[in-house]
VMD Tcl script that builds the backbone (N, CA, C; Angstrom):
set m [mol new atoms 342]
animate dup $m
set s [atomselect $m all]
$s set {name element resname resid chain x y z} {
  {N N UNK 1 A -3.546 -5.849 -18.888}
  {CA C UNK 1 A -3.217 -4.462 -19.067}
  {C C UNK 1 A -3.155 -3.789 -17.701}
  {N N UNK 2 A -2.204 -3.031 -17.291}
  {CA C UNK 2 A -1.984 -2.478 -16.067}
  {C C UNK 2 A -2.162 -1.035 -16.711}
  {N N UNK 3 A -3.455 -0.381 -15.246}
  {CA C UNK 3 A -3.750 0.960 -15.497}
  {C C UNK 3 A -2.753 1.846 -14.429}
  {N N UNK 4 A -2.607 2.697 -14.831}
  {CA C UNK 4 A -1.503 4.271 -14.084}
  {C C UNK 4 A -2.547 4.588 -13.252}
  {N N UNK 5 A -2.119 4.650 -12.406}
  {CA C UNK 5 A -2.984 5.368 -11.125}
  {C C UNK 5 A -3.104 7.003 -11.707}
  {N N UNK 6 A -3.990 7.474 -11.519}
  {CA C UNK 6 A -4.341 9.103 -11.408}
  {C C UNK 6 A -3.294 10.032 -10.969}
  {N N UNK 7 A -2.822 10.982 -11.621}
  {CA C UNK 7 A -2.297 11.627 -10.832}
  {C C UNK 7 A -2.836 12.707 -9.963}
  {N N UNK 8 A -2.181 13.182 -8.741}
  {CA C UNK 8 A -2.827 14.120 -8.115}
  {C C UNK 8 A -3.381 15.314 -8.564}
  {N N UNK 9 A -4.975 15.776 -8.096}
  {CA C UNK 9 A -5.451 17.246 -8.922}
  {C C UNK 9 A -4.443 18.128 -8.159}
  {N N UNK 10 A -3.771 19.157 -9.543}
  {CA C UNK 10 A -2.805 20.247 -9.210}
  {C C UNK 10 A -3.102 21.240 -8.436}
  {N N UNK 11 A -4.251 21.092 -7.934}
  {CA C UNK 11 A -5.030 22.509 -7.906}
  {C C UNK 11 A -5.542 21.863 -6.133}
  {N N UNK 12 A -4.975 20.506 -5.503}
  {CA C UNK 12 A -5.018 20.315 -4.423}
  {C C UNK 12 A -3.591 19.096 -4.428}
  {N N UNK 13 A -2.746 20.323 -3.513}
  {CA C UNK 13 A -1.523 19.532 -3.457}
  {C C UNK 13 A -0.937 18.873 -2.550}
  {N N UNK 14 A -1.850 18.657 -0.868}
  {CA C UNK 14 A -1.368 17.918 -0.472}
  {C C UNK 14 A -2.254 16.328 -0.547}
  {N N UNK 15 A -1.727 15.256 0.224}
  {CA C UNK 15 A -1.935 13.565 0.091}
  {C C UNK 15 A -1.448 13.236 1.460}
  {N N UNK 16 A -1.678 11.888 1.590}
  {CA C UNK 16 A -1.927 11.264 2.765}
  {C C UNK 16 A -0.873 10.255 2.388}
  {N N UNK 17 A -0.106 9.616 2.654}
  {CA C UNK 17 A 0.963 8.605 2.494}
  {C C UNK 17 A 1.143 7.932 3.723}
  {N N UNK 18 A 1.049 6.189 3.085}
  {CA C UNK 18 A 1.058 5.879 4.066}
  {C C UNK 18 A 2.647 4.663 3.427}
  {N N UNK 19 A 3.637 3.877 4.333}
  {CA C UNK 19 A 4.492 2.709 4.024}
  {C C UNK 19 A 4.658 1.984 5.094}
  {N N UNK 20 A 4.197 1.147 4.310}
  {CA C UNK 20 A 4.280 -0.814 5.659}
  {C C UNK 20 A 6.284 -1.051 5.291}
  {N N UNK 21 A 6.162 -1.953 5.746}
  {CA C UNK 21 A 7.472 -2.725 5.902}
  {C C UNK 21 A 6.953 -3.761 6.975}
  {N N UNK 22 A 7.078 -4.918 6.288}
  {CA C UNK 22 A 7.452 -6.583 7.003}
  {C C UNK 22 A 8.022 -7.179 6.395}
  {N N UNK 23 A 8.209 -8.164 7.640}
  {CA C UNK 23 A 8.849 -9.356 6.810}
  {C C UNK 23 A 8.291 -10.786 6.930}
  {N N UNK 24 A 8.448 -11.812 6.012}
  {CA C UNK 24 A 7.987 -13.186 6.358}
  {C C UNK 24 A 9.152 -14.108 6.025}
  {N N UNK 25 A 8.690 -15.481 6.176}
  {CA C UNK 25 A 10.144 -16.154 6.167}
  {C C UNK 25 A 10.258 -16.402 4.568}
  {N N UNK 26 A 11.236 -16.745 4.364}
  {CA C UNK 26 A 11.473 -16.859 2.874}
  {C C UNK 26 A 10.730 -17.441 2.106}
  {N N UNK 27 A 10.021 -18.349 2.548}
  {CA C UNK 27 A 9.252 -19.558 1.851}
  {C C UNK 27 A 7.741 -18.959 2.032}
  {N N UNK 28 A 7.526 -17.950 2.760}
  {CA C UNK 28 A 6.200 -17.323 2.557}
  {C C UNK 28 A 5.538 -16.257 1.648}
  {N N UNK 29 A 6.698 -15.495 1.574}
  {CA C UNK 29 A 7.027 -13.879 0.752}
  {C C UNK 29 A 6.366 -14.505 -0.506}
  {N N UNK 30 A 6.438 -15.234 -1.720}
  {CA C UNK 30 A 5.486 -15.329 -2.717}
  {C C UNK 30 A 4.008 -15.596 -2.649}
  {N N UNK 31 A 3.529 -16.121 -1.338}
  {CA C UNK 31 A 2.170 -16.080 -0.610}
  {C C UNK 31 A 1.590 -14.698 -0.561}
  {N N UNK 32 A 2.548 -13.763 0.608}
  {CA C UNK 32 A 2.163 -12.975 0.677}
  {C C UNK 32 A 2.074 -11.685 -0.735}
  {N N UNK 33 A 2.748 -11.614 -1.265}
  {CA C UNK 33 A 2.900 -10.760 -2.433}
  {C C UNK 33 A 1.643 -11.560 -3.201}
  {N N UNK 34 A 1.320 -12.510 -3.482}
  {CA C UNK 34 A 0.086 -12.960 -4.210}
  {C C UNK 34 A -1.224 -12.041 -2.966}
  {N N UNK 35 A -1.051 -12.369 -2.107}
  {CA C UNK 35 A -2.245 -11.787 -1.297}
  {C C UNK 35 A -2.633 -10.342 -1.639}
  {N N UNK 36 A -1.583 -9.474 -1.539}
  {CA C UNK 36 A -1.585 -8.018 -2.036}
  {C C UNK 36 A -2.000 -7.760 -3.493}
  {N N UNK 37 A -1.173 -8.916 -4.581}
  {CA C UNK 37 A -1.547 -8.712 -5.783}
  {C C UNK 37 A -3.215 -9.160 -5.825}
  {N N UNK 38 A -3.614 -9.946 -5.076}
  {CA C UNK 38 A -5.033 -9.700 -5.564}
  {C C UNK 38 A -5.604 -8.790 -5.159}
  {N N UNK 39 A -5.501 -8.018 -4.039}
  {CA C UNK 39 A -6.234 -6.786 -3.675}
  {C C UNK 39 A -5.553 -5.496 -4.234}
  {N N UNK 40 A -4.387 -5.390 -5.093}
  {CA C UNK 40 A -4.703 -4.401 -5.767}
  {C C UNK 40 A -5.286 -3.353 -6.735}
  {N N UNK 41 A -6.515 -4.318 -7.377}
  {CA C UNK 41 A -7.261 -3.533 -8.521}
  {C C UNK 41 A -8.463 -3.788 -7.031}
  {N N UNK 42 A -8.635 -3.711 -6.362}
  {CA C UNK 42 A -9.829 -3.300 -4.972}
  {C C UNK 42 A -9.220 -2.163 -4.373}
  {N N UNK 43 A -8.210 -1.928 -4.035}
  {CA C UNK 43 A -7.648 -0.651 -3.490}
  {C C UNK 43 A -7.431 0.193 -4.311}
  {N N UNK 44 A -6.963 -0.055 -5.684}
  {CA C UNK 44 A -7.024 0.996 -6.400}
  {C C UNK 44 A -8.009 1.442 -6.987}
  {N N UNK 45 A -9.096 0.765 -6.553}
  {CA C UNK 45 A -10.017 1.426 -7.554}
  {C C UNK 45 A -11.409 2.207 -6.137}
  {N N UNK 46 A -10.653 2.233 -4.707}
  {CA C UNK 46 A -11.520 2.988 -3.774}
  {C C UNK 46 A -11.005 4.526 -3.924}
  {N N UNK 47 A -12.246 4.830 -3.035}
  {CA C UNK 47 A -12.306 6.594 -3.370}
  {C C UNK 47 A -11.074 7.339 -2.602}
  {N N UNK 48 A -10.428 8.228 -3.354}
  {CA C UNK 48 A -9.492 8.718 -2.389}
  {C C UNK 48 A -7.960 7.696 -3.112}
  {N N UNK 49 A -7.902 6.791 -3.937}
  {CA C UNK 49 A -6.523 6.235 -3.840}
  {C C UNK 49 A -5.990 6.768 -5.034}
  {N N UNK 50 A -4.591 7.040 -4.599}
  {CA C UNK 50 A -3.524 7.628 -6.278}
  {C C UNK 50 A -2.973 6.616 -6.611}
  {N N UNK 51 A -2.010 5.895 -5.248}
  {CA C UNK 51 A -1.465 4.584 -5.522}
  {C C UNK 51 A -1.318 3.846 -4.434}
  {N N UNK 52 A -1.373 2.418 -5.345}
  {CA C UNK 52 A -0.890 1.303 -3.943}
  {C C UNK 52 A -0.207 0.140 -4.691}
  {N N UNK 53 A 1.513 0.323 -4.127}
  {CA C UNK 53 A 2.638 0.144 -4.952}
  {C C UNK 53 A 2.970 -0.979 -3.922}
  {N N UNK 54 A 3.290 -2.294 -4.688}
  {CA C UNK 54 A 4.255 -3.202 -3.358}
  {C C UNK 54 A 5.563 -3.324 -4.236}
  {N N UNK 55 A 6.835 -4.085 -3.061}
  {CA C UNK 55 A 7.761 -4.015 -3.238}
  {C C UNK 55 A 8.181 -5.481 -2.657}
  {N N UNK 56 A 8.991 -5.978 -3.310}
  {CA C UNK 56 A 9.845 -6.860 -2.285}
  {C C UNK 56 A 10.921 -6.655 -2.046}
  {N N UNK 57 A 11.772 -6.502 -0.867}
  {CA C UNK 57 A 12.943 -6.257 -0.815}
  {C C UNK 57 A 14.248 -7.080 -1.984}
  {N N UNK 58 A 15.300 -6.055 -1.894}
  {CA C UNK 58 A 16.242 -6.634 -2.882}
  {C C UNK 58 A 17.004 -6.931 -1.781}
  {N N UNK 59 A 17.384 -6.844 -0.795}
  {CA C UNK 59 A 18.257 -7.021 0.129}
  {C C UNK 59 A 18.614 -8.450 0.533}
  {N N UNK 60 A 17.263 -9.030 0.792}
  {CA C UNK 60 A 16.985 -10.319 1.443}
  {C C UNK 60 A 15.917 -10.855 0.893}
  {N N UNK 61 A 15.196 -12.319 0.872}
  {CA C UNK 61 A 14.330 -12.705 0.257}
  {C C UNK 61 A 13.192 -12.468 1.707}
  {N N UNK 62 A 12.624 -11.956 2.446}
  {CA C UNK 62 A 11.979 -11.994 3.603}
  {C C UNK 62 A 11.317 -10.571 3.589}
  {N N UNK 63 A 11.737 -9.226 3.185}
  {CA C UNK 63 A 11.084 -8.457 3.507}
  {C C UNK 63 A 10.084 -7.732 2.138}
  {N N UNK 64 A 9.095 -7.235 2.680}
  {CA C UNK 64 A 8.110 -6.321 1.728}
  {C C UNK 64 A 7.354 -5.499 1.873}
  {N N UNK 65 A 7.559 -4.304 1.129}
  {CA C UNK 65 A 6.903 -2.745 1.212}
  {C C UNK 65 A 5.699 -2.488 0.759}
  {N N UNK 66 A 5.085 -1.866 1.403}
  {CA C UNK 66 A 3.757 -1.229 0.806}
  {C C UNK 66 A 3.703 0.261 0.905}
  {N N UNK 67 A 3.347 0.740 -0.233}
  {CA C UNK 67 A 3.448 2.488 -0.320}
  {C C UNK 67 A 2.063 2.533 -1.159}
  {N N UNK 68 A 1.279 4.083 -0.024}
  {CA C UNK 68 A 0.065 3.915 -0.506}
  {C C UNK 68 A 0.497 5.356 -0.604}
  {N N UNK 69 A -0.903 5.986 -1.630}
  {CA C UNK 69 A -0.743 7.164 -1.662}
  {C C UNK 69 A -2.174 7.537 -1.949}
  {N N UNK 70 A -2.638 8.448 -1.097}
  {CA C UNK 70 A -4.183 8.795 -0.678}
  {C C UNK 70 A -4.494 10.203 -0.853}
  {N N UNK 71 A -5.202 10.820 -1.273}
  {CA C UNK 71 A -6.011 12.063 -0.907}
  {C C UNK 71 A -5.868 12.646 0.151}
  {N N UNK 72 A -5.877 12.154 1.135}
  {CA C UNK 72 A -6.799 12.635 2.525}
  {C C UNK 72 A -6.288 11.519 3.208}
  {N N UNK 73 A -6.765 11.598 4.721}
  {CA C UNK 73 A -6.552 10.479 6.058}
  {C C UNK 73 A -8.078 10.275 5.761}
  {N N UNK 74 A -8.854 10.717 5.561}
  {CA C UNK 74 A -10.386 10.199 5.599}
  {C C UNK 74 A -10.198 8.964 4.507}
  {N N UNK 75 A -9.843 9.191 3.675}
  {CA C UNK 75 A -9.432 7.975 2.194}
  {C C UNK 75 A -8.833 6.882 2.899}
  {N N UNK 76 A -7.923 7.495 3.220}
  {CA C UNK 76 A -7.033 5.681 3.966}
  {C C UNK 76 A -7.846 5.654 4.862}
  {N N UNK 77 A -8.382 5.930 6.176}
  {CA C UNK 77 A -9.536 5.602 6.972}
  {C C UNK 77 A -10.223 4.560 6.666}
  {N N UNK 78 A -10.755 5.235 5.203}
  {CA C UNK 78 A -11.933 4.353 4.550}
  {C C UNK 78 A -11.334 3.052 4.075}
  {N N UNK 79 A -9.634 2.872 3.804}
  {CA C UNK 79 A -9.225 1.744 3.352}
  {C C UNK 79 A -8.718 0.779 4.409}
  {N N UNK 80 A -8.919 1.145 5.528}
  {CA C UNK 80 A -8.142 0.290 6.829}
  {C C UNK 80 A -9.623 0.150 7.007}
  {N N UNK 81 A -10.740 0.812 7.041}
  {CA C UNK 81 A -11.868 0.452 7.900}
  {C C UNK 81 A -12.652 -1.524 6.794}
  {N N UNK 82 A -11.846 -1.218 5.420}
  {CA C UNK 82 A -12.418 -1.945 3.888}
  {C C UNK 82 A -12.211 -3.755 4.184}
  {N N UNK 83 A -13.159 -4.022 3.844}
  {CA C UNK 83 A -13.594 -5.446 3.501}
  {C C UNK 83 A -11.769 -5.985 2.986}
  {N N UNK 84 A -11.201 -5.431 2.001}
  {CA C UNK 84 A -9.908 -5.396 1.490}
  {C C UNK 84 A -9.165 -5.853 2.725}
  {N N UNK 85 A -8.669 -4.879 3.516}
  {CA C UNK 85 A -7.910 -4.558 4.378}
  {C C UNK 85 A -7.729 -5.803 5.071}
  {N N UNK 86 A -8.874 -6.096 5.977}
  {CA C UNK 86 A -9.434 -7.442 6.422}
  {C C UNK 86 A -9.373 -8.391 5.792}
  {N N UNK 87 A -8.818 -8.819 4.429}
  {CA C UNK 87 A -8.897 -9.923 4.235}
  {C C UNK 87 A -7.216 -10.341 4.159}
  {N N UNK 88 A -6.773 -9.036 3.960}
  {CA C UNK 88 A -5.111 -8.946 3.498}
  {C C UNK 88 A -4.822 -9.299 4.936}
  {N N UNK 89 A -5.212 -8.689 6.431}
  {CA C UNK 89 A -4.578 -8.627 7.395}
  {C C UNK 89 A -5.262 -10.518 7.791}
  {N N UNK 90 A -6.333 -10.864 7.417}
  {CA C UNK 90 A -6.301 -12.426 7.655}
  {C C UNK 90 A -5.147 -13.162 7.092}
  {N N UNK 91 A -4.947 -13.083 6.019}
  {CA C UNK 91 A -3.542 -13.690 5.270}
  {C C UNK 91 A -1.930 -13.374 5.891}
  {N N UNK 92 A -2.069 -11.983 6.127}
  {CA C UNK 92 A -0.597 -11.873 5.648}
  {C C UNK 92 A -0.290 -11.816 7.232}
  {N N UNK 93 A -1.016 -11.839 8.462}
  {CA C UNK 93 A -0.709 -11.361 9.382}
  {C C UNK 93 A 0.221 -12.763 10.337}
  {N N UNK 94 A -0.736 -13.835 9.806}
  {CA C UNK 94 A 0.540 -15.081 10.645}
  {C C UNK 94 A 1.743 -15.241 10.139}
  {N N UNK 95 A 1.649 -14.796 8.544}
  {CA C UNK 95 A 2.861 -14.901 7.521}
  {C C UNK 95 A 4.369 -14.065 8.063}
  {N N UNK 96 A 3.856 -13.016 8.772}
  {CA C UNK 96 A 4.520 -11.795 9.949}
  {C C UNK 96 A 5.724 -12.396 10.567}
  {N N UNK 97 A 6.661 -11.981 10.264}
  {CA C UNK 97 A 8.122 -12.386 11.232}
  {C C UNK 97 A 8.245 -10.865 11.679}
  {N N UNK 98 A 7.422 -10.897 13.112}
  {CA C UNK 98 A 7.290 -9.914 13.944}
  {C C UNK 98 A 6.356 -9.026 13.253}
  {N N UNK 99 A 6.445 -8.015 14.048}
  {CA C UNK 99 A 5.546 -6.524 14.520}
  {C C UNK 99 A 6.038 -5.967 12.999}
  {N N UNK 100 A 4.636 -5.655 12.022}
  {CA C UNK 100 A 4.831 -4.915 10.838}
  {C C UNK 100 A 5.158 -3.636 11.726}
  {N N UNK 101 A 5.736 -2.243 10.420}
  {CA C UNK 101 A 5.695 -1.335 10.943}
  {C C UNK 101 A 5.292 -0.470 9.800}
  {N N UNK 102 A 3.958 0.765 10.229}
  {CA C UNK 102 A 3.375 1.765 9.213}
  {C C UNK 102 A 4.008 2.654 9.456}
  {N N UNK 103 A 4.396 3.348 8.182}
  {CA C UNK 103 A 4.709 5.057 8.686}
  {C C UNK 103 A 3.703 6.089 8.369}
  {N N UNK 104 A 2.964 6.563 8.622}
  {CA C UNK 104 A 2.308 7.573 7.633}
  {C C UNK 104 A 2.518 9.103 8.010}
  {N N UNK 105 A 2.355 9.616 6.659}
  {CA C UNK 105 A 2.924 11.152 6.583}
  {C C UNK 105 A 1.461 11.779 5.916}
  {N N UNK 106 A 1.397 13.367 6.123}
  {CA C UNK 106 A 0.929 14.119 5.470}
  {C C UNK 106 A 1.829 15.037 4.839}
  {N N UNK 107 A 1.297 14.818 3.169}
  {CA C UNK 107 A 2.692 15.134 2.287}
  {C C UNK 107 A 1.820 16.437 1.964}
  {N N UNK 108 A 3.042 17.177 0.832}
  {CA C UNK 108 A 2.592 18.517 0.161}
  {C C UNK 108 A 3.220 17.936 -1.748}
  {N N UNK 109 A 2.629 17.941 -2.336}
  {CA C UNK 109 A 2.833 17.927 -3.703}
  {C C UNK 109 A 3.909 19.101 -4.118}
  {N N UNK 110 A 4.859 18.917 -4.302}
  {CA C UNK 110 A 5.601 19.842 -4.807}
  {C C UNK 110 A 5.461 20.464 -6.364}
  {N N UNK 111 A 5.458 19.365 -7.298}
  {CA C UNK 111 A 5.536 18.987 -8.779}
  {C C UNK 111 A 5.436 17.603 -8.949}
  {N N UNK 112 A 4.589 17.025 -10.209}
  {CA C UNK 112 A 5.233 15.767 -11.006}
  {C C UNK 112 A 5.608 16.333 -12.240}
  {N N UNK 113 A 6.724 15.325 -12.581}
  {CA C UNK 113 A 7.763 15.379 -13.917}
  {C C UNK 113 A 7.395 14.364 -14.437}
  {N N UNK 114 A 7.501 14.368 -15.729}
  {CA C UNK 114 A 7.691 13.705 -16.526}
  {C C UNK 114 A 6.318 13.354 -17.513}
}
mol reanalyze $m
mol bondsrecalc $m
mol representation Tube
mol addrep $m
């Protein structure tokens, strides 16, 4: 059973967003996506997380996204500083065809629909 992440309290509308992008070679990308899939009921269930969404690219078989979505920079703080973090960056980091790249933003909640 897959649980819905929380949505944001209305009544505090901005979040912390963070998105990876790498890539690995073709023959690694189901490694790495297993690595993430096990640490996602550990990240989602630390203080401060709304979501933590992966992706694999449709483009090419080599690349894959990570979109987090946090409370606060103190929240993701707490998830880069996490036992988690460290075990994902032992795995996935030789798997690396080159320099990952993070973006992170401080967002404003506009509305959710639906």
């Amino acid at each position: 059973m897959t649980t819905r992440p929380s949505p944001p309290d209305p009544r505090r509308s901005s979040m912390f967003i963070a998105i990876l992008d790498f890539s690995t070679a073709a023959a690694d990308r189901p490694a790495a996506l297993a690595q993430l899939d096990r640490e996602r009921g550990q990240v989602q269930g630390m203080p401060g997380n709304i979501a933590f969404r992966v992706y694999a690219g449709r483009e090419d078989d080599t690349q894959i996204t990570v979109v987090h979505e946090w409370q606060d920079e103190a929240s993701f703080a707490g998830y880069v500083d996490s036992a988690s973090f460290a075990r994902s960056g032992q795995v996935l980091r030789p798997m690396m065809a080159g320099a990952p790249v993070s973006r992170r933003f401080r967002a404003e909640l506009v509305e959710t629909v639906g």
